[in-house]
N, C-alpha and C positions, 0 to 999 in steps of 0.2 A: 538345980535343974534348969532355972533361968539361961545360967552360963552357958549349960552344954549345949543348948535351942541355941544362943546366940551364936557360938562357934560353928553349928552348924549349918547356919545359915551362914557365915563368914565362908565356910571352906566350900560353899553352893557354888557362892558368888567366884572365888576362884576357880574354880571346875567353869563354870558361863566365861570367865575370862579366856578358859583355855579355848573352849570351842571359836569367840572371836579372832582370836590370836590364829589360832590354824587355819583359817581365812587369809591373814598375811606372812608372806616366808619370812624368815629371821635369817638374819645376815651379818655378816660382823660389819659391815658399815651401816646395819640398822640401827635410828636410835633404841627402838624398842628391845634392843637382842637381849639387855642383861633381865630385863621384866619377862622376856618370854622365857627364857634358860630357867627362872625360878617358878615361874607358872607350872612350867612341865617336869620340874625337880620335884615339887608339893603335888600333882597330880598324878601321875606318872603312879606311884606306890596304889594306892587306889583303881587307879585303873586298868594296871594291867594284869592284875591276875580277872578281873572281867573280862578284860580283852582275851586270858587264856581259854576261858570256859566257852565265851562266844567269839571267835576269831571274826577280822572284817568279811564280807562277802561280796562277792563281784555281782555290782550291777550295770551294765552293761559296760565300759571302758572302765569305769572305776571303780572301788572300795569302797563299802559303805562299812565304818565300825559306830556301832552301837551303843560302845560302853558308856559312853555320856548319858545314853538315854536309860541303859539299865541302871546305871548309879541314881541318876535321876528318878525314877521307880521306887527303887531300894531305900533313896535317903528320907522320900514321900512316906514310906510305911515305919522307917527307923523314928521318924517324927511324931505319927500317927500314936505310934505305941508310947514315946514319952508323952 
């Protein structure tokens, strides 16, 4: 049970990593591009069928998507129960 708490905390922390990443663009003369290309490869599965259920929604000029904070929610109560 140990394991799966620490893995899940592991894959928290890459989810936090994505939301900073999306902060900065990736670019192929980014150093950061191949760390971000794998952030959003291991996220990405996770997040977007969240993303299907709650699509982003426009606030005023931009998008706001949520799924970070629903997963964030979700992984608070998938915790709670182990």
């Amino acid at each position: 049970m140990n394991l799966l708490v620490t893995l899940i905390k592991l894959y928290s922390y890459v989810v936090l990593l994505r939301v900073i990443l999306s902060w900065f663009p990736a670019s192929a003369h980014n150093q950061w591009a191949q760390i971000h290309r794998f952030v959003y490869a291991a996220t990405e599965p996770v997040l977007a069928p969240i993303r299907k259920l709650v699509p982003p929604f426009r606030v005023g000029a931009v998008y706001l998507d949520i799924s970070v904070m629903i997963f964030f929610v979700l992984l608070t109560i998938l915790q709670r129960i182990l």
